[in-house]
N, C-alpha and C positions, 0 to 999 in steps of 0.2 A: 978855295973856300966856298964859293958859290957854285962850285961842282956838287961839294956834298951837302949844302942847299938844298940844290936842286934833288939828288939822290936821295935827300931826305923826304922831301917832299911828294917825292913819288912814292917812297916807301908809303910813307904816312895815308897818302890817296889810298896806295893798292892797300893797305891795311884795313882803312875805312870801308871802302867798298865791300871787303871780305865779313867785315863786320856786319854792313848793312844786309848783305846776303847773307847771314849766317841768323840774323835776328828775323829779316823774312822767314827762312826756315825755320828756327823756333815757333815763328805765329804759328806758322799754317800746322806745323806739330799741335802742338797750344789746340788751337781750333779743333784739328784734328780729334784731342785728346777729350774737349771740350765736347764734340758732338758724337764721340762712344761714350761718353761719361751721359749724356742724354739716353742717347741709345738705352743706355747699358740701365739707367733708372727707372724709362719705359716698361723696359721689357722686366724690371726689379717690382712694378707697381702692378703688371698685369700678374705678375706671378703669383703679389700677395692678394690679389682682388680676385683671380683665381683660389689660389687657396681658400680664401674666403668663403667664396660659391660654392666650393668644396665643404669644407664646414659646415657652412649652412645646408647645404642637402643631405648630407649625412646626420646631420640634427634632425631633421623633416623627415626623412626616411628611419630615422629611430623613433621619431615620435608616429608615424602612421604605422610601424610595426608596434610597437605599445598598445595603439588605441586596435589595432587589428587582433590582437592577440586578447586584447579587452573583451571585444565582441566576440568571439569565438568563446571564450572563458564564459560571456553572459549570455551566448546560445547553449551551452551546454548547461549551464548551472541553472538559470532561470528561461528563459524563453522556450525551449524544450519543454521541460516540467509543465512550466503555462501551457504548453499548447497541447499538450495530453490533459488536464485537468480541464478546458477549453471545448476538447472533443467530447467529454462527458458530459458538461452543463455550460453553455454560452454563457453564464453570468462571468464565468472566471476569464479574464481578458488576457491577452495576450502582447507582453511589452514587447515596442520597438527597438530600434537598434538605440545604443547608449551612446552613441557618437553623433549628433547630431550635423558636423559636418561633412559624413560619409558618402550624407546623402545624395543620391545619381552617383554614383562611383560605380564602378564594376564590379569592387571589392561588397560593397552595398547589396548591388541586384545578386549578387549570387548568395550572402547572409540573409536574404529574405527569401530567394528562392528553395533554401535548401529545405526549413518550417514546413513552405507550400508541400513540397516533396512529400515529407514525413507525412503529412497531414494525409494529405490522396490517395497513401501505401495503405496508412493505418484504417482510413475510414472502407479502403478495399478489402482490406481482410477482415472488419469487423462487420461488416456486411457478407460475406463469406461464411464465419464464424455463426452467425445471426441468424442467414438462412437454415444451416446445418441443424443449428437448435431448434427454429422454428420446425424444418421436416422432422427431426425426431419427437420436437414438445407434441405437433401434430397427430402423429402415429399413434403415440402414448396416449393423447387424447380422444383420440377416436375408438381405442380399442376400453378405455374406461366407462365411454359413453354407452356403449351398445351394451355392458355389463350393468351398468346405472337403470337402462332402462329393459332391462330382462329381470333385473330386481324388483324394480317397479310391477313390469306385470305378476311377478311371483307373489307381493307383497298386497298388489289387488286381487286378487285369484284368493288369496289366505281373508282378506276382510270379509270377500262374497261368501265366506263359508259360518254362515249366520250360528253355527252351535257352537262357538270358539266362546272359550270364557271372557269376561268383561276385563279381565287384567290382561289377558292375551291380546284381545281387541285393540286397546290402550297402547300398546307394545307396539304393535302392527302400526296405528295410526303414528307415532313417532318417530318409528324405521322408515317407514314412508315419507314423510316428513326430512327427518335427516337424508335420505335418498335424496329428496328434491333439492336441497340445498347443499351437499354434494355434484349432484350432476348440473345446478344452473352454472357451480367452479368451473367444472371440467369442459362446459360448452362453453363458458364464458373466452377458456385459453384455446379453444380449439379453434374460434373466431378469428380473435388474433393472429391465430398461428397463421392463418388464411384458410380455413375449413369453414365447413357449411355447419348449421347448429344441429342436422344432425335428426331432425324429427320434422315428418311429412305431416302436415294436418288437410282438413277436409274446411270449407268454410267455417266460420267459428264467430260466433254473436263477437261485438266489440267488446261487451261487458264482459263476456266467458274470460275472452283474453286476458284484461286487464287483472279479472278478480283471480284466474287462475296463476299470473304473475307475479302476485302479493302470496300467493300460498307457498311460492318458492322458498318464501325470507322469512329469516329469525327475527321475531317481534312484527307477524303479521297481522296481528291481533291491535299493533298500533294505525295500522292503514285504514282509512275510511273513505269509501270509494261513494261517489253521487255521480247518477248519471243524471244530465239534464241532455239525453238525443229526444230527439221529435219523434223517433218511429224506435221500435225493440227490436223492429226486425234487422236491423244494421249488420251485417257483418263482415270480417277480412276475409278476403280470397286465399284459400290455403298455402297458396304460395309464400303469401308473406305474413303468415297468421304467424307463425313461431317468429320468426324477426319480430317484431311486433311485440310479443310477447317478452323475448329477449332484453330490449330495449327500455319498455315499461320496467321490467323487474333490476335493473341494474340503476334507472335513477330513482327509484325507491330505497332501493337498497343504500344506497349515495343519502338519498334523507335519511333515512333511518339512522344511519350512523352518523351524523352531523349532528343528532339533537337529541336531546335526552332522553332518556326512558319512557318518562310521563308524559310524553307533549304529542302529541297528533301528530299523522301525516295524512294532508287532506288532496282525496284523488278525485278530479273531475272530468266527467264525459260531456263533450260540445261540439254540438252539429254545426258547423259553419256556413255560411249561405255560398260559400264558392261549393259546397259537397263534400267537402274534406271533414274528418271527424278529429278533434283535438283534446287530446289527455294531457291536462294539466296536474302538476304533481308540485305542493306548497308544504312546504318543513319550516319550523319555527326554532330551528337551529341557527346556530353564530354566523352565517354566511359565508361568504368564501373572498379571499384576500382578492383584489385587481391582478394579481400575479397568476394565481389559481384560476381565475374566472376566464384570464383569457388562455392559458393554458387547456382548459378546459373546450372552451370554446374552438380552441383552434383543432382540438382531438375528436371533436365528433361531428367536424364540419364537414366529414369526409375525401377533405383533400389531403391529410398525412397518411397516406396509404403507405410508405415507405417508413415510418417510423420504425426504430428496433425495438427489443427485449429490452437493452441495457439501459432504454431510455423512459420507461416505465418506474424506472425507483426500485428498491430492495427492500421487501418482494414489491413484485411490479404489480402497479395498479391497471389493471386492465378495461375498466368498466366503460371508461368512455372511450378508449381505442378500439374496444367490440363495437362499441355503437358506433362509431366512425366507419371500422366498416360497413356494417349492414344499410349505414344510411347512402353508402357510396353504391351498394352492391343490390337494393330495393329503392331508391328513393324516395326515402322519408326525409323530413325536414326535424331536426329536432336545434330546441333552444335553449340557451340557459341564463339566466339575471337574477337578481338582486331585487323583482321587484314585487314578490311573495308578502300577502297582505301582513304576515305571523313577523316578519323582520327577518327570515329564511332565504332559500333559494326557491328559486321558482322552474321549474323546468316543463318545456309546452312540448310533448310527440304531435306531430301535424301529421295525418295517415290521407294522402291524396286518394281523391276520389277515382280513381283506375285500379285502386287497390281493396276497394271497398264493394260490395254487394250486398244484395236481400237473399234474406233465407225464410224460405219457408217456414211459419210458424207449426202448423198442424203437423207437418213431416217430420221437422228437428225442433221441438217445443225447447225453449232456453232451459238453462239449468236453477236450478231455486235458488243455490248458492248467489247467483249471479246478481246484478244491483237492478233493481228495476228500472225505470225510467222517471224521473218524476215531475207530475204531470199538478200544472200551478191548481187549485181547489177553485173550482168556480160554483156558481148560485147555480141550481137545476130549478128555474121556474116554471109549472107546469098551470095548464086553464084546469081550475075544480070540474070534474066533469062528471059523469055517472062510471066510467070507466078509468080516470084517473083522480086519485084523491091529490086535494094540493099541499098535502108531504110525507113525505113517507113516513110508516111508523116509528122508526127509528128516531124522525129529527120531529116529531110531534111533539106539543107541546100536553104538560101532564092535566090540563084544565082545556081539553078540546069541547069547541061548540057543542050542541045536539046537533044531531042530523036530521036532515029534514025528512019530508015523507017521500021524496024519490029516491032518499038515500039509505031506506030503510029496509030495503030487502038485499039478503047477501051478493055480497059483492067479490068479484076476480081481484085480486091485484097485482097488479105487473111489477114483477122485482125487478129491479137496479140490476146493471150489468154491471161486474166483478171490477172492471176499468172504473165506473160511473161508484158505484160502491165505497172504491176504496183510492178515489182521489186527494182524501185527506191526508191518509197514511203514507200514499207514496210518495208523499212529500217532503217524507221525515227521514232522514236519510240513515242506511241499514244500520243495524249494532252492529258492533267490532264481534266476532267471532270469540268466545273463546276456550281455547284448547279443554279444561276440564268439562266447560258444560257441556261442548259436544260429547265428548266423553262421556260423561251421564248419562247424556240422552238416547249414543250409542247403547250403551250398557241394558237401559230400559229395553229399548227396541228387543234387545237379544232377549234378557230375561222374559218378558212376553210373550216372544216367536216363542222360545221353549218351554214356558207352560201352553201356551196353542197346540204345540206340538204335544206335550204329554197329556191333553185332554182328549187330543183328536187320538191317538192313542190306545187310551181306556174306552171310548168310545166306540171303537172297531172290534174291540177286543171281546165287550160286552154284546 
């Protein structure tokens, strides 16, 4: 009995044992199973946080190809367009990228680079295109001008010919006329184009200049020129007498079309103490916008020597991009403002004194057309003497003294010199010219010479 006790017991032991060894290996299984179940979660959570990152990139990289695809669509659709409408008039501006955070991206610098691009091709072949016009506008111009003024002399040549009837005469003086205002067109584009104006002159009085500038333009007859120079004898060196001329007659022209029919344009000649002579030219016209004024300004400062054609307007205004050159290409100073006494524009030609000379009066006596100078009326007080009465007959009064007994035997008297004469007058600043009365006056002249002629005639005959 205490055999299988014991036999029991041992069983039971070895049993236990096998037990406890057997539940060991469980744990460490267990554990085992426990730390790939970790593992295996680890690597379950990187997967999905992967993923994730995944996701989210491929969201971010849909959304910068959307906004990519944006920008291209808004370079093509408006930014383009802007920046062509941009090259023709800087007011029209030119929008940025529509992604505002692209910006410093690569993607960026080359949607702003490509505009640049465009811009530099376009502005190279419209400058290209520009010059092309300009050598042909050029050519075209110059072979008009030399035709303008072979008219001219044909149509002087025809007025010299004094037994032309008074309606013929009339005729002449209007084709002529139109001629001048024709050919100031055609020199005016030939400037531009980059040509010379085109006509050589000899010294030429200031006044000749100015008044022959006004004879260019339609409604010269509103122009009223005063010269207040110190000396008559003044005038531009032929070099730059036609510039000069040029310039005078385009911001005239400039007034005259700014103001109305009826209203003056008042031209002033002024000797300045540095030597320089200064024609002021005042229009009582609407003035000109801040916009205009400096546009203006900036066109015949001389420094846009590069402007185009295209950028003159349709059709292109030329007037003060002529002047801009000549002021560039002679150095003349000219101005323009707002501060024209009439509420007009005011514009001042400054002709420097290295461009100015004396001309002989006896040699080339000025032309009558021309403004005189005019000269302030002063008191001529002279001592009563036996050889000078103290006033002339003229400014005598109609209840003069007797004369005494030295004063009573005839007497010399010394006339007033033509300047001293007619200081009153010159004062008065010329009439406007006009077209019919020359005409008239034309007319008579003729009518006259040809009965001169038909007396001197019967005269020889008899």
């Amino acid at each position: 009995m205490s055999l299988l006790l014991a036999v029991w017991a041992l069983l039971l032991a070895r049993s236990r044992r096998e037990h406890v060894r057997r539940s060991r290996g469980l744990s460490a299984e267990v554990q085992a199973a426990n730390s790939r179940a970790q593992v295996a979660e680890g690597h379950a959570r990187t997967a999905v946080q992967n993923r994730q990152a995944a996701e989210s990139r491929m969201q971010e990289l849909g959304t910068r190809e959307a906004e990519l695809l944006d920008e291209v669509r808004h370079l093509v659709s408006d930014r383009l367009p802007a920046l062509a409408l941009h090259l023709i008039s800087s007011h029209h501006p030119v929008p940025g990228l529509l992604h505002k955070n692209l910006a410093g991206s690569e993607a960026a610098r080359l949607l702003d680079a490509l505009p640049e691009a465009v811009s530099g091709i376009v502005l190279k072949e419209r400058r290209r295109i520009d010059a092309a016009a300009r050598a042909a506008l050029r050519g075209a111009t110059q072979e008009s001008q030399a035709l303008s003024y072979q008219l001219q002399t044909n149509i002087v040549g025809l007025q010299h010919e004094f037994s032309a009837p008074p309606r013929l005469t009339q005729s002449l003086l209007e084709s002529d006329h139109i001629n001048e205002q024709n050919l100031r067109l055609t020199q005016r584009s030939a400037i531009v184009c980059g040509g010379w104006p085109g006509h050589v002159r000899k010294d030429t009085y200031v006044s000749e200049v100015v008044s022959g500038a006004s004879s260019r333009l339609r409604g010269f007859d509103r122009i009223n020129i005063v010269s207040r120079l110190g000396l008559s004898n003044i005038g531009v060196v032929g070099r730059a007498a036609e510039p000069v001329a040029v310039v005078c007659a385009e911001l005239m022209a400039n007034a005259l079309e700014h103001s109305r029919d009826d209203l003056m344009v008042d031209v002033g000649l002024i000797q300045t103490g540095n030597g320089s002579v200064c024609i002021t030219i005042d229009d009582a016209g609407k003035g000109m916008t801040s916009e205009a004024l400096a546009r203006g300004r900036s066109l015949i400062s001389g420094e846009q020597q590069d402007v185009m054609l295209l950028e003159l307007g349709d059709p292109p205004s030329m007037g003060f991009a002529a002047i801009g050159r000549l002021v560039a290409d002679y150095g003349l100073h000219v101005s323009i403002d707002t501060s024209s006494p009439y509420g007009g524009v005011r514009a001042v030609v400054s002709v420097p004194e290295n461009l100015l000379t004396s001309i002989d009066e006896n040699a080339t006596p000025p032309s009558v057309m021309a403004p005189q100078p005019a000269v302030a009326p002063q008191a001529h007080k002279r001592p009563t003497t036996a050889d000078s009465p103290a006033q002339s007959p003229a400014h005598s009064s109609t209840h003069s003294p007797a004369p005494t007994a030295a004063a009573e035997l005839p007497q010399r008297r010394r006339r007033l010199s033509a300047t001293a004469a007619n200081d009153d007058t010159a004062a008065a600043a010329p009439r406007p010219l006009d077209p019919e009365n020359t005409g008239a006056i034309w007319s008579d002249f003729q009518s006259g010479l040809t009965t001169g002629r038909s007396a001197t005639d019967s005269e020889e005959t008899l």
